[in-house]
DSSP file (Angstrom, degrees, kcal/mol; ACC not computed):
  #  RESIDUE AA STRUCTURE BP1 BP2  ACC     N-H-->O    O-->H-N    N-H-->O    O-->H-N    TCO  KAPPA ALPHA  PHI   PSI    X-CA   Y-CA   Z-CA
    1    1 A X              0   0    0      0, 0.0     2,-0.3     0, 0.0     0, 0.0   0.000 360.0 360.0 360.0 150.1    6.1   25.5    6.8
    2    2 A X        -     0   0    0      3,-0.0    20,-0.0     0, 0.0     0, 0.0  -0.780 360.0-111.6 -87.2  40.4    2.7   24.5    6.5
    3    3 A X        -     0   0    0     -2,-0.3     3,-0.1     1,-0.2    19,-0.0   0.521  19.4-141.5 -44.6 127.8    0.0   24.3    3.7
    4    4 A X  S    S-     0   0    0      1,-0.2     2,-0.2    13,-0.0    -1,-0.2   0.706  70.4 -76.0 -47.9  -6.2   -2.9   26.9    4.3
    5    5 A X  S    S-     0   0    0     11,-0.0     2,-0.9     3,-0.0    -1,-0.2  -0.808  71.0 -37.6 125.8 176.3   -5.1   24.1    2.9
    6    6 A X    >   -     0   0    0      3,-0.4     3,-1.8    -2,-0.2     7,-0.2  -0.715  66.1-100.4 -94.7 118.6   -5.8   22.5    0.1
    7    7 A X  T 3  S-     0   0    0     -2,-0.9    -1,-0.1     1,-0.3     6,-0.1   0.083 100.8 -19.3 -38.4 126.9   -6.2   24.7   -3.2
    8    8 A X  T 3  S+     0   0    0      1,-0.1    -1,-0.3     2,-0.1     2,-0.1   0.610 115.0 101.7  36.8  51.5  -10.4   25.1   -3.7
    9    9 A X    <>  +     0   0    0     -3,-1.8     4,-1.6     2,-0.1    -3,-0.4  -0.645  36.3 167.8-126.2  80.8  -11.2   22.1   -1.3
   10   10 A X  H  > S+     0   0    0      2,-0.2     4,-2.7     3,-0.2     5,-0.3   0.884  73.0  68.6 -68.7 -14.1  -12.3   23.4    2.1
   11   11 A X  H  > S+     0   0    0      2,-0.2     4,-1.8     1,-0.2     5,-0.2   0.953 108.5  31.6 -44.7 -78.4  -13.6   19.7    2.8
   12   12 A X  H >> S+     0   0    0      2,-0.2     3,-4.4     1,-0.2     4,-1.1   0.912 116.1  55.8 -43.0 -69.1  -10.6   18.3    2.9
   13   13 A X  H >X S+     0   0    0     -4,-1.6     3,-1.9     1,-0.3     4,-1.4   0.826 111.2  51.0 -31.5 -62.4   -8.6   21.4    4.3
   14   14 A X  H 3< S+     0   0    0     -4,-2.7    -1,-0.3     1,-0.3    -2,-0.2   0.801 110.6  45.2 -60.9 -12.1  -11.1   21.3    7.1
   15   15 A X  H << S+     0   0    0     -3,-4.4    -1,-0.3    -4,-1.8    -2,-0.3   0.587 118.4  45.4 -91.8  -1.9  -10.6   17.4    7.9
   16   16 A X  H << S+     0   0    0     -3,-1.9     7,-2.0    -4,-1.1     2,-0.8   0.554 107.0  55.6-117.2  -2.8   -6.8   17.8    7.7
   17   17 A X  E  <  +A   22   0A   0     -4,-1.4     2,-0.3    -5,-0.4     3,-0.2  -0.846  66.5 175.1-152.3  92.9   -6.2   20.8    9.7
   18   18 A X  E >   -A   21   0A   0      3,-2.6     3,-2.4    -2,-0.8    -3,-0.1  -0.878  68.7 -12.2-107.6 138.1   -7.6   20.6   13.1
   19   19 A X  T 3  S-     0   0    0     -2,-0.3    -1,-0.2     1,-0.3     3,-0.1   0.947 128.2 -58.2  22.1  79.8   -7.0   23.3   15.7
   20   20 A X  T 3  S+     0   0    0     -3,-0.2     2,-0.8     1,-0.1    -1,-0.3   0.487 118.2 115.7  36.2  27.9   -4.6   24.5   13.5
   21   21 A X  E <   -A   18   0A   0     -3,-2.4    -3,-2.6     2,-0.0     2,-0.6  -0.960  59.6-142.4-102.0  98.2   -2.4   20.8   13.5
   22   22 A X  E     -A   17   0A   0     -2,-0.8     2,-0.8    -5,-0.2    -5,-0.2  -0.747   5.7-134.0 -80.7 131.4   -2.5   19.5   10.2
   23   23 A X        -     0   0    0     -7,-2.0    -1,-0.0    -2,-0.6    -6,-0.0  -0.788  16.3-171.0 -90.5  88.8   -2.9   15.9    9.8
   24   24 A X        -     0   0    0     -2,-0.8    -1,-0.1     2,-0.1     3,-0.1   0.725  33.9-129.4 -55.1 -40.2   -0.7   14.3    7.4
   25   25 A X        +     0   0    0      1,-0.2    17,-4.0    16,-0.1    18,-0.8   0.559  55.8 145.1  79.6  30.6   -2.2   11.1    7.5
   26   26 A X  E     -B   41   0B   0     15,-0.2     2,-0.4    16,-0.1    15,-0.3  -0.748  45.9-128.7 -76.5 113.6    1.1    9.1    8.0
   27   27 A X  E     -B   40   0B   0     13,-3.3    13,-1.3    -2,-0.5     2,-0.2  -0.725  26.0-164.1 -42.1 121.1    1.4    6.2   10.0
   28   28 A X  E     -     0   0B   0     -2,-0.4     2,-0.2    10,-0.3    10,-0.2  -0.604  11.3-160.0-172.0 140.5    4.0    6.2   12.5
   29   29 A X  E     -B   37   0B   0      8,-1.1     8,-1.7    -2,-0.2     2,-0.4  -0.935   9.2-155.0-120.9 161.0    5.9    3.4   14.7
   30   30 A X  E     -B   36   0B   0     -2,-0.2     6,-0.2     6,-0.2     2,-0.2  -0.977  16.4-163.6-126.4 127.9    7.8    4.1   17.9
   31   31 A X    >   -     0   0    0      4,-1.5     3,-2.5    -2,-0.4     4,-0.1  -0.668  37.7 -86.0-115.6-163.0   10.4    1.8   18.7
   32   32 A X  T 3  S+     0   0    0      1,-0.4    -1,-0.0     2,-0.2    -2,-0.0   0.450 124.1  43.8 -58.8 -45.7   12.3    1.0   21.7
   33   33 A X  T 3  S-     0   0    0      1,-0.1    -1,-0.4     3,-0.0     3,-0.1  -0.038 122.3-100.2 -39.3   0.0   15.3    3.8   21.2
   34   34 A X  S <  S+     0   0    0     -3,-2.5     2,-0.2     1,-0.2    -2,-0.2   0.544  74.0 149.1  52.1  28.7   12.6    6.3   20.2
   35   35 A X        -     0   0    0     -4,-0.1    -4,-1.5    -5,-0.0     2,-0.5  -0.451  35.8-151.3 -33.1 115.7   13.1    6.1   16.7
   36   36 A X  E     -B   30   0B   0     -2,-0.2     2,-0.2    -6,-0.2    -6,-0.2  -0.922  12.0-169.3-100.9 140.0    9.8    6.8   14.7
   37   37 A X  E     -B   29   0B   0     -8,-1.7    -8,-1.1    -2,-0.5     2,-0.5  -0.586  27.5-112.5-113.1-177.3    9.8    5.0   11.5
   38   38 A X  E     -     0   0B   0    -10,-0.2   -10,-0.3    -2,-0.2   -11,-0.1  -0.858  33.5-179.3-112.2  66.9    6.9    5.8    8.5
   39   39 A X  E     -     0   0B   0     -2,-0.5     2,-0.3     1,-0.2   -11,-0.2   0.967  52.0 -70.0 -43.4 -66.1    4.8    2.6    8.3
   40   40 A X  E     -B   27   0B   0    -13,-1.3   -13,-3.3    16,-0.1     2,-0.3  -0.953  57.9 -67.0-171.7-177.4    2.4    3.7    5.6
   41   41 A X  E     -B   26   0B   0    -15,-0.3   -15,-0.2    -2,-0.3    15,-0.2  -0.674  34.4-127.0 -89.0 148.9   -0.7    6.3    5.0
   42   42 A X  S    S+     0   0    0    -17,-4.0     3,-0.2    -2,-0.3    -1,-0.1   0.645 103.6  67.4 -66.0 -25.0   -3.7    5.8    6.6
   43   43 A X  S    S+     0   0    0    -18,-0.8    -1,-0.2     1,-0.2   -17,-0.1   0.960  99.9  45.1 -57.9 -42.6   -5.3    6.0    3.2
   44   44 A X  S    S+     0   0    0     30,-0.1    11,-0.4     2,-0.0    -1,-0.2   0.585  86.4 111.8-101.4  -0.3   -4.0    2.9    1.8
   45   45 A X        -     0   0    0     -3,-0.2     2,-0.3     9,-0.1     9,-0.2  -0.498  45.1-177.1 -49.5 143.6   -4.8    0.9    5.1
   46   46 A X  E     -C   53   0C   0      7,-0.9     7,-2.4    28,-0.1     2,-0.7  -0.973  28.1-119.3-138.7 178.7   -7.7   -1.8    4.5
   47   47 A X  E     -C   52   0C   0     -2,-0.3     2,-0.8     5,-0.2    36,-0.5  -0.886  22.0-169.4-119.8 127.3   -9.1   -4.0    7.0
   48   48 A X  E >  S-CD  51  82C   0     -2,-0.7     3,-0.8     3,-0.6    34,-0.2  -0.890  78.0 -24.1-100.6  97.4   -8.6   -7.7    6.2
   49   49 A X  T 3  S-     0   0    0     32,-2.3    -1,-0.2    -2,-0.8    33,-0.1   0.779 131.6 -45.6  76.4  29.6  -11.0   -9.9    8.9
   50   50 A X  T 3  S+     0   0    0     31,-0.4    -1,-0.3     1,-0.1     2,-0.2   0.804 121.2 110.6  75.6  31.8  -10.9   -7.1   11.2
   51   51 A X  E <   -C   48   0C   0     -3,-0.8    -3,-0.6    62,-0.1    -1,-0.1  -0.709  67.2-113.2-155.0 128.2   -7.1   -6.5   10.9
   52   52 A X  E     -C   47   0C   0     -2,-0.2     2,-0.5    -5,-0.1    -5,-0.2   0.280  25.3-171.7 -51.2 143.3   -5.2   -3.7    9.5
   53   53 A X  E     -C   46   0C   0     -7,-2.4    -7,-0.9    -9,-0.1     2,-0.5  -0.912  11.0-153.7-122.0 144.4   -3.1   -4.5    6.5
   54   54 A X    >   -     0   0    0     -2,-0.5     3,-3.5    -9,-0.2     4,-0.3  -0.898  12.2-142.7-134.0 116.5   -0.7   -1.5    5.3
   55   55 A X  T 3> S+     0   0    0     -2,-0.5     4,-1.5   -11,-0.4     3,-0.3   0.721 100.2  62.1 -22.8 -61.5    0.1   -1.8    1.2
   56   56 A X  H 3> S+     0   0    0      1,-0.2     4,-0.9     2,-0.2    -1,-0.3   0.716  95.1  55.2 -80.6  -7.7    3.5   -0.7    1.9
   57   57 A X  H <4 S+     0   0    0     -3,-3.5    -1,-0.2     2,-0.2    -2,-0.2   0.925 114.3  43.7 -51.7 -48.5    4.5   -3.8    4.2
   58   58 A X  H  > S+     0   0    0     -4,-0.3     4,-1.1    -3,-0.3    -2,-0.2   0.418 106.7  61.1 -47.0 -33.9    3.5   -6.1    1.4
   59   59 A X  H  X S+     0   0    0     -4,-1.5     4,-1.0     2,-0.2    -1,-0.2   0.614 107.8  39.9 -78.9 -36.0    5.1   -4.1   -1.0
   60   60 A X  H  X S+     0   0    0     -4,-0.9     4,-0.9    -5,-0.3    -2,-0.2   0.629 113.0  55.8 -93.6  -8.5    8.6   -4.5    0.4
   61   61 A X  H >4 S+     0   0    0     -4,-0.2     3,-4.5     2,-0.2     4,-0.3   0.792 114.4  45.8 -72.6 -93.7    8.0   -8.4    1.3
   62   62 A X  H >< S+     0   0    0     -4,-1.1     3,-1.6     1,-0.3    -2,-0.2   0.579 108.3  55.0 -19.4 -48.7    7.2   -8.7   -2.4
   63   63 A X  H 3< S+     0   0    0     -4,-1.0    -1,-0.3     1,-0.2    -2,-0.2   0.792  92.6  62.8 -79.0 -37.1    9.9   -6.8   -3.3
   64   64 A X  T << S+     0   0    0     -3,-4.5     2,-0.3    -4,-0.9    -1,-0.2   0.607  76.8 112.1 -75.2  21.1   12.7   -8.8   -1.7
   65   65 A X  S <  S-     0   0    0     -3,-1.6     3,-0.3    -4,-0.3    37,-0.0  -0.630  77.8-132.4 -89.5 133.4   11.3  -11.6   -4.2
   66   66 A X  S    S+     0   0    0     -2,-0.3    26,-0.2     1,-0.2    -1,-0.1   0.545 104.0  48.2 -71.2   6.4   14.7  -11.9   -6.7
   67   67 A X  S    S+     0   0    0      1,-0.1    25,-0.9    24,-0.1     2,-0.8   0.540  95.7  98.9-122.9 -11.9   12.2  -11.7   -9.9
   68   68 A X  E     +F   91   0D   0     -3,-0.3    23,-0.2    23,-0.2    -3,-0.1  -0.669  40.7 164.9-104.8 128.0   10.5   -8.9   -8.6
   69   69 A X  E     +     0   0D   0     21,-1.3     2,-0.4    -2,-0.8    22,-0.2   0.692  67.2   5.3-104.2  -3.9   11.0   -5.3   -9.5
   70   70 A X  E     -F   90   0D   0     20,-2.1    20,-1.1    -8,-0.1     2,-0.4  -0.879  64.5-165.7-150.7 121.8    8.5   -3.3   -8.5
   71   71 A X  E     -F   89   0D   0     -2,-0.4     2,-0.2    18,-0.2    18,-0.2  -0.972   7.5-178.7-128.0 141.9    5.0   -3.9   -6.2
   72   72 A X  E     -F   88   0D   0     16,-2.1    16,-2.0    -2,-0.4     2,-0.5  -0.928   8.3-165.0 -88.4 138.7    1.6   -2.2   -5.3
   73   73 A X  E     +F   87   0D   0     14,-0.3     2,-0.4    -2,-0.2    14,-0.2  -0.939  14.6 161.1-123.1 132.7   -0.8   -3.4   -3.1
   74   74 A X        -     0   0    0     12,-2.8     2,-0.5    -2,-0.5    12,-0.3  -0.981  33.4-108.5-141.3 155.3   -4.3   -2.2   -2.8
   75   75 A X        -     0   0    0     -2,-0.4     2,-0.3    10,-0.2    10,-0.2  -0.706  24.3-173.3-114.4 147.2   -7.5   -3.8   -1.3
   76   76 A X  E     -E   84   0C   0      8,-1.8     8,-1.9    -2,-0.5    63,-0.0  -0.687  30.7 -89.9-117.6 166.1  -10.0   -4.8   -2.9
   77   77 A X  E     +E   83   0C   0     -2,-0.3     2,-0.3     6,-0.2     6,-0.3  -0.247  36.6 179.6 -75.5 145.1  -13.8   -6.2   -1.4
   78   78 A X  E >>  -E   82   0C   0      4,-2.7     4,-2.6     1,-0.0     3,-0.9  -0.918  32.1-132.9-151.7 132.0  -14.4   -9.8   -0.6
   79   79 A X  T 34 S+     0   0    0     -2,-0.3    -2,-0.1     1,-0.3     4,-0.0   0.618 105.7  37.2 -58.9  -6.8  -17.7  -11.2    0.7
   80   80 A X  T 34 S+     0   0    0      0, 0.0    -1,-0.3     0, 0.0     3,-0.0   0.637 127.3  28.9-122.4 -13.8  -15.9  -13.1    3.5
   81   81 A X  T <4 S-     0   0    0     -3,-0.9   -32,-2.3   -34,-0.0     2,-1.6   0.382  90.7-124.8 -47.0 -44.6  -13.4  -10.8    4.4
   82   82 A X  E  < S+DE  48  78C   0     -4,-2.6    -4,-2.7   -34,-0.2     2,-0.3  -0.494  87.7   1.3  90.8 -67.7  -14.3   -7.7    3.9
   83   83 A X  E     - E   0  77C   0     -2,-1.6     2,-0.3   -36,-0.5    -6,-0.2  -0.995  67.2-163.7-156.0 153.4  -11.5   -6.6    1.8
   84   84 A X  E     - E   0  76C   0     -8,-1.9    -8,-1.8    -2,-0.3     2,-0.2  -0.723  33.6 -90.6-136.6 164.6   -8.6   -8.9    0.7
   85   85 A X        -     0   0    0     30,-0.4    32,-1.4    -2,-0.3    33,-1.0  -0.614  28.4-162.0 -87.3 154.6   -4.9   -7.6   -0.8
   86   86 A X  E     - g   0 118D   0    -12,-0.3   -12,-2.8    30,-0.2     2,-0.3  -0.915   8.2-157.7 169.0  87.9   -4.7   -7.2   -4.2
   87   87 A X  E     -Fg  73 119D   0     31,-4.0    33,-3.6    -2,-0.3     2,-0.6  -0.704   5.9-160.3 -92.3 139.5   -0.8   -7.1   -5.4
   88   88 A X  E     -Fg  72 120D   0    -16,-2.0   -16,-2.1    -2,-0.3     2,-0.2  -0.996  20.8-165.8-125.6 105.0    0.3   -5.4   -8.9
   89   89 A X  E     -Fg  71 121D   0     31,-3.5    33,-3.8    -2,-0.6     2,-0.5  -0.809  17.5-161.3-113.7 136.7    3.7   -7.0   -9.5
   90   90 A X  E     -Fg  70 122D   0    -20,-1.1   -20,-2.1    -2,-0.2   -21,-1.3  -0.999  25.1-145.2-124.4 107.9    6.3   -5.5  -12.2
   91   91 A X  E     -F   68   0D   0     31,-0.6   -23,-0.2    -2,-0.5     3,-0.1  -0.600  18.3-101.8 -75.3 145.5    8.8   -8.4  -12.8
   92   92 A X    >   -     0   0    0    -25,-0.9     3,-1.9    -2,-0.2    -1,-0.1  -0.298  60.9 -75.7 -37.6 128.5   12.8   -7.8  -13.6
   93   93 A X  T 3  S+     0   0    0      1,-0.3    -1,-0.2    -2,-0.1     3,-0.1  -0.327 119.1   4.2 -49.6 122.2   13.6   -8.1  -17.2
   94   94 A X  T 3  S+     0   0    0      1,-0.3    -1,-0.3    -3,-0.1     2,-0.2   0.585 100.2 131.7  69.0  13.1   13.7  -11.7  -18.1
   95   95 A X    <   -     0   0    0     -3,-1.9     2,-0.4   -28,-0.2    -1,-0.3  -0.680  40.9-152.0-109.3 154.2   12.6  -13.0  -14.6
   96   96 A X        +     0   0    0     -2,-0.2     2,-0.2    -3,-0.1   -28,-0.1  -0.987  24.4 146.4-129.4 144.8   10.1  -15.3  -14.2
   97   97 A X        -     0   0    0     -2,-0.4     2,-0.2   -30,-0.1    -6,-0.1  -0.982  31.7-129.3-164.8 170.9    7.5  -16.1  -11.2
   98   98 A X     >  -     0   0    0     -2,-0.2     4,-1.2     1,-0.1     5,-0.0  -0.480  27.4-118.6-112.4 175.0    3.9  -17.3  -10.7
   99   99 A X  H  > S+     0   0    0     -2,-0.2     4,-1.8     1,-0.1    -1,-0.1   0.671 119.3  56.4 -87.3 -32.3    1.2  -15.7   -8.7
  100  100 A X  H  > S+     0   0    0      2,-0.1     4,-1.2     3,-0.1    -1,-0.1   0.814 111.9  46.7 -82.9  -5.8    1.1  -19.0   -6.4
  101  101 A X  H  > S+     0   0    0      2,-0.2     4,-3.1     1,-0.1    -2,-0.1   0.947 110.1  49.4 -52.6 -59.4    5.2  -18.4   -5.8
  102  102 A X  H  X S+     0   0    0     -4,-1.2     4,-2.4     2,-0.2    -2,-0.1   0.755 112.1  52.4 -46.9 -53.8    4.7  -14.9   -5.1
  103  103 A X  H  X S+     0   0    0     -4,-1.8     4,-1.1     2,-0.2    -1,-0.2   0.856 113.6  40.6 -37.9 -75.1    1.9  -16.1   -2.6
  104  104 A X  H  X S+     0   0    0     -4,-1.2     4,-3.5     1,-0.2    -2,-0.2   0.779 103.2  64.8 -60.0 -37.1    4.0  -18.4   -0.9
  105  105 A X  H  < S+     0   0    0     -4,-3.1    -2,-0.2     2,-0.2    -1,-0.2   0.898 109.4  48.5 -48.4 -46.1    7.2  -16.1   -0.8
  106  106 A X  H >X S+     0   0    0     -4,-2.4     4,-4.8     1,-0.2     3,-1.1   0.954 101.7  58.5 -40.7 -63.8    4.8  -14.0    1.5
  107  107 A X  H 3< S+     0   0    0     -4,-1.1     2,-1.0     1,-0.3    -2,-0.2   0.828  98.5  57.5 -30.9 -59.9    3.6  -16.5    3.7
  108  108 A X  T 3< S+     0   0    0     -4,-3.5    -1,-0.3     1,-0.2     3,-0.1  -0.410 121.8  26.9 -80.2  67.3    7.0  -17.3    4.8
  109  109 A X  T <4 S+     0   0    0     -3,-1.1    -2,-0.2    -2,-1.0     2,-0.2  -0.057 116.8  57.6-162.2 -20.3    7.5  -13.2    6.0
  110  110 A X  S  < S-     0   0    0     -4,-4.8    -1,-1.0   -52,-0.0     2,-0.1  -0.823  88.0-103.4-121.1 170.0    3.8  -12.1    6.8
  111  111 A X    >>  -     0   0    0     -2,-0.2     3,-2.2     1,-0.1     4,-1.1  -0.306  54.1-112.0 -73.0 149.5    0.8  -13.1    9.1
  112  112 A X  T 34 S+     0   0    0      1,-0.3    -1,-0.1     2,-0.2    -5,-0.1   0.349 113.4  69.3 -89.3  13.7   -1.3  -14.8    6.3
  113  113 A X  T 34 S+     0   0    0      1,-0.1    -1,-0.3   -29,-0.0   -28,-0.1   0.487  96.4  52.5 -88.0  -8.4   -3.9  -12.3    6.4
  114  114 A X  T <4 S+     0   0    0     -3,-2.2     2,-0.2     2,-0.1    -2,-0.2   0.627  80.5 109.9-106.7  -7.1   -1.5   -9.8    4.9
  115  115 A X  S  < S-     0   0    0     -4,-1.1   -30,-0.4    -8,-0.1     2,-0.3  -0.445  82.5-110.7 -44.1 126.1   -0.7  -12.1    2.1
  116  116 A X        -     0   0    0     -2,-0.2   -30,-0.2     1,-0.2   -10,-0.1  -0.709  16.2-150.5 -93.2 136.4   -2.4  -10.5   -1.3
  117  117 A X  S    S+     0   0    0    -32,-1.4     2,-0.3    -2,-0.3   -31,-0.2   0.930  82.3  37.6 -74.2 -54.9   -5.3  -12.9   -2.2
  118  118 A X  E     -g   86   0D   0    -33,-1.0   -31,-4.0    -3,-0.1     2,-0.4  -0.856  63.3-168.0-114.1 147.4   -4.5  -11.6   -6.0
  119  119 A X  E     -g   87   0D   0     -2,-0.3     2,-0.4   -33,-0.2   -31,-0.2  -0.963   3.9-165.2-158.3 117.0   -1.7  -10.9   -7.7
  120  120 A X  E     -g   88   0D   0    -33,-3.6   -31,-3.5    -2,-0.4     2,-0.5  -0.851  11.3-150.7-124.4 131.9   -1.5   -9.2  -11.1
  121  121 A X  E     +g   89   0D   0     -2,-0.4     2,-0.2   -33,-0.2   -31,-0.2  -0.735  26.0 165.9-102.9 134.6    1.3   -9.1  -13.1
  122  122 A X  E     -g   90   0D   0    -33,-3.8   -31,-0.6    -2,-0.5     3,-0.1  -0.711  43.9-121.4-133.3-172.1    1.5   -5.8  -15.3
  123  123 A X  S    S+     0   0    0      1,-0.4     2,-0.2    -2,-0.2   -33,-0.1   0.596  91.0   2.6-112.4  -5.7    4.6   -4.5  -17.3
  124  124 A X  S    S-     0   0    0    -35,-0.1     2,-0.4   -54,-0.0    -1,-0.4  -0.804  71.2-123.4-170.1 150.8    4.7   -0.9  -15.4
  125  125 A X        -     0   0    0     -2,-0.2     2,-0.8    -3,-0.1   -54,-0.0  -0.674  33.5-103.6-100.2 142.6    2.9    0.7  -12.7
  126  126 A X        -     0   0    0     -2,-0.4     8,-4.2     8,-0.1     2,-0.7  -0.241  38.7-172.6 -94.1 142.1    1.1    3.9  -13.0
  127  127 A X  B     -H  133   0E   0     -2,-0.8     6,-0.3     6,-0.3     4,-0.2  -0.798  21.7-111.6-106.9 118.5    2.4    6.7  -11.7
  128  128 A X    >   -     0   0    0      4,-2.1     3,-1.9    -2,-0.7    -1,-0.1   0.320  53.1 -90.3 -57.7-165.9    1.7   10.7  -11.0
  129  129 A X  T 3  S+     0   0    0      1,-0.3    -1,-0.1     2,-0.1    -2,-0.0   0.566 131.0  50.4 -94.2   3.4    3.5   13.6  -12.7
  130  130 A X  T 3  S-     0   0    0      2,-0.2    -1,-0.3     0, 0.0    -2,-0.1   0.306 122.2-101.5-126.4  23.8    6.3   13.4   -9.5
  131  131 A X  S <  S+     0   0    0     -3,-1.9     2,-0.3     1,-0.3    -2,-0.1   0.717  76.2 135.9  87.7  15.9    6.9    9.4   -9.9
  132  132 A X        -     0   0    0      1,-0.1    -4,-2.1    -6,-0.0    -1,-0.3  -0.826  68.3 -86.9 -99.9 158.5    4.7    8.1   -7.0
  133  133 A X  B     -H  127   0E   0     -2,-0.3     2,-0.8    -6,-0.3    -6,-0.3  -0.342  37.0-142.6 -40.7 115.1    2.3    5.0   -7.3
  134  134 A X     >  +     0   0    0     -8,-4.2     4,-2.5    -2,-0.1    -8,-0.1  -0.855  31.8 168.1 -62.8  81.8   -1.0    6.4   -8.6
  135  135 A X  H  > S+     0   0    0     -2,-0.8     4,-2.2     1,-0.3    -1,-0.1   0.569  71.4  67.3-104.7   4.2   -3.3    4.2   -6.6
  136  136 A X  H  > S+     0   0    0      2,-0.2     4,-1.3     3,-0.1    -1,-0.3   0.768 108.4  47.1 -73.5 -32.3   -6.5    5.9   -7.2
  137  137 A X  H  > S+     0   0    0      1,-0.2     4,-3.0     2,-0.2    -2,-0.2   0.978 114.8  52.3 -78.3 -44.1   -5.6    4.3  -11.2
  138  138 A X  H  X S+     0   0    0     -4,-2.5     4,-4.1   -12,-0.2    -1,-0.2   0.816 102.6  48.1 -43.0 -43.9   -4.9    1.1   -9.2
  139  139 A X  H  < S+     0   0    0     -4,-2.2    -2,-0.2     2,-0.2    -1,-0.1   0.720 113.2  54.9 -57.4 -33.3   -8.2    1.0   -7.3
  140  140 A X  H  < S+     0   0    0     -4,-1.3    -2,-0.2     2,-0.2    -3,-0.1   0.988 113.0  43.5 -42.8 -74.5   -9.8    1.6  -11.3
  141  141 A X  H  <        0   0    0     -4,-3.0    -2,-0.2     1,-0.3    -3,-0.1   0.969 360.0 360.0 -63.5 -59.7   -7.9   -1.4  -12.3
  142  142 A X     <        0   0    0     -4,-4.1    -1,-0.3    -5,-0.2    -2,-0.2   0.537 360.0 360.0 -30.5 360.0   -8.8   -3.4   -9.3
């Protein structure tokens, strides 16, 4: 099943549902076995030096950090860049870590453009009324 569109926004509804294929705005890999996996939404993509970063790569590198319990990524603008990562990290009760840790812990698992330039440590992340990352409240905070 389908959505007719989006309740009182024919904008959107017309940009997401073209010749009657609605357009989720998921990112998709195919690998070799012809799996497709979910990379991330095209919404939260940004383009770091002219190459794509997706939020939720970053967010599970970050996450396999033992002091970290929760991550967001969003990007935010930078005058040599374009737009640079911007991580909102929720640490483990009683864990401790630095922003330059955090930094490096990337480095050794991503290309160092996908490394988050900043990295803000908050005590919970906010969240919509069904428990996903609110990242329109992120972009605010950013």
């Amino acid at each position: 099943m389908v959505t007719p569109g989006y309740w009182r926004n024919e904008e959107s509804t017309r940009k997401a549902i073209v010749e009657g294929w609605f357009h989720t705005g998921d990112m998709v890999r195919l690998d070799e076995d012809g799996y497709l996996f979910v990379v991330d939404r095209i919404k939260n993509m940004f383009i770091s030096g002219g190459e794509n970063v997706y939020p939720a790569e970053v967010e599970r590198v970050l996450q396999t950090h033992a002091s970290v319990s929760e991550a967001a990524v969003v990007g935010v603008a930078d005058a040599r860049w374009g737009e640079v990562g911007k991580a909102f990290v929720v640490l483990r009760p009683n864990a401790v870590a630095s922003e330059a840790g955090l930094q490096e812990h990337c480095r050794s698992l991503l290309a160092r453009f996908k490394v988050p330039r900043y990295i803000i440590f908050v005590e919970e992340l906010p969240k919509n009324d069904t428990g996903k990352i609110n990242r329109a409240a992120l972009k605010q905070l950013a």
